[in-house]
N, C-alpha and C positions, 0 to 999 in steps of 0.2 A: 750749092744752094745756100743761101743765110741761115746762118743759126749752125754750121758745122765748123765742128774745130779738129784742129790738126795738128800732126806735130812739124814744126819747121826747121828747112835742114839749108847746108846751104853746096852739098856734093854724096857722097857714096859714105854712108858711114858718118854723118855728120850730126845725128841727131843727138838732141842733150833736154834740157829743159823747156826749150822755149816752144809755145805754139803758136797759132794764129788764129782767129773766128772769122770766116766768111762772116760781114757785114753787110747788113740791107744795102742797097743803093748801087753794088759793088757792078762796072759796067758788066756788060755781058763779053766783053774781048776778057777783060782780067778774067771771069769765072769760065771761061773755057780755058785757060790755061790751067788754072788749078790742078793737080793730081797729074798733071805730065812729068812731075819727077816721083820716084820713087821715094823719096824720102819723105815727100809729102804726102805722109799717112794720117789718113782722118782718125778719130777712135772715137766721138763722141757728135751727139746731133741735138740741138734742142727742140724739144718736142712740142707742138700747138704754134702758136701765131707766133712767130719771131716779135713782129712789131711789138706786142704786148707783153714780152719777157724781160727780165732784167737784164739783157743783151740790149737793151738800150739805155740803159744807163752806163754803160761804158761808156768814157771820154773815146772818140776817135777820131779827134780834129787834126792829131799829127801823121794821118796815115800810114802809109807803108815805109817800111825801111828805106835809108834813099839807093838807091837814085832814082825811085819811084813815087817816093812822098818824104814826108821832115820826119819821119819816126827815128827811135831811136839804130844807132851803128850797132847791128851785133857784136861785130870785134870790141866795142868800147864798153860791152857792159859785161863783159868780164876782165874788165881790168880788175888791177886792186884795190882801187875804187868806185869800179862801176856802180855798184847798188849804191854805195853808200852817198858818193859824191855828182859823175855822171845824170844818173836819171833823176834825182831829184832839184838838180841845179838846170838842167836844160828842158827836162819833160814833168813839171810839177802836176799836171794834171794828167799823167798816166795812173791808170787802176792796174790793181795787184792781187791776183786769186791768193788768198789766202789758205785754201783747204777746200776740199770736191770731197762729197761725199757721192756715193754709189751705191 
């Protein structure tokens, strides 16, 4: 459902930093696959109306990772200059969780 995040992996054991948020709009093929892999473990849900949470203020016009959307290459943003160089030169208007409080 929109408004849950996860953590995203990309095999057995692969999980690090990175997550993802179910987005409004998301078709219903893509959100039945969700949660078929084990690695994609949700941990958090936004609570009340998605549409009126600051889940819409995230940029999400580069979609998914490809070769499903123009998002960014996982492998390239752990280069040695992935943050630095990478995301900010090809994905300028990517948003950045700064800090979760709980």
């Amino acid at each position: 459902q929109p408004g849950i995040m996860s953590f995203a992996g990309s095999g057995h054991d692969s999980r690090t930093t990175e997550v993802f948020i179910v987005m409004s709009g998301i078709s219903q093929r893509k959100l039945d696959q969700l949660g078929e892999n084990t690695w994609e473990t949700p941990f958090a849900v936004i609570e009340g109306d998605v549409e009126k949470s600051a889940l819409k203020k995230i940029y999400s016009g580069y979609g998914d990772m490809p070769p499903w959307g123009k998002g960014p290459e996982s492998s390239r943003i752990y280069d040695v200059d992935g943050y630095t160089r990478y995301l900010p030169k090809n994905f300028p208007k990517l948003d950045y969780i700064d800090r979760c409080y709980v």
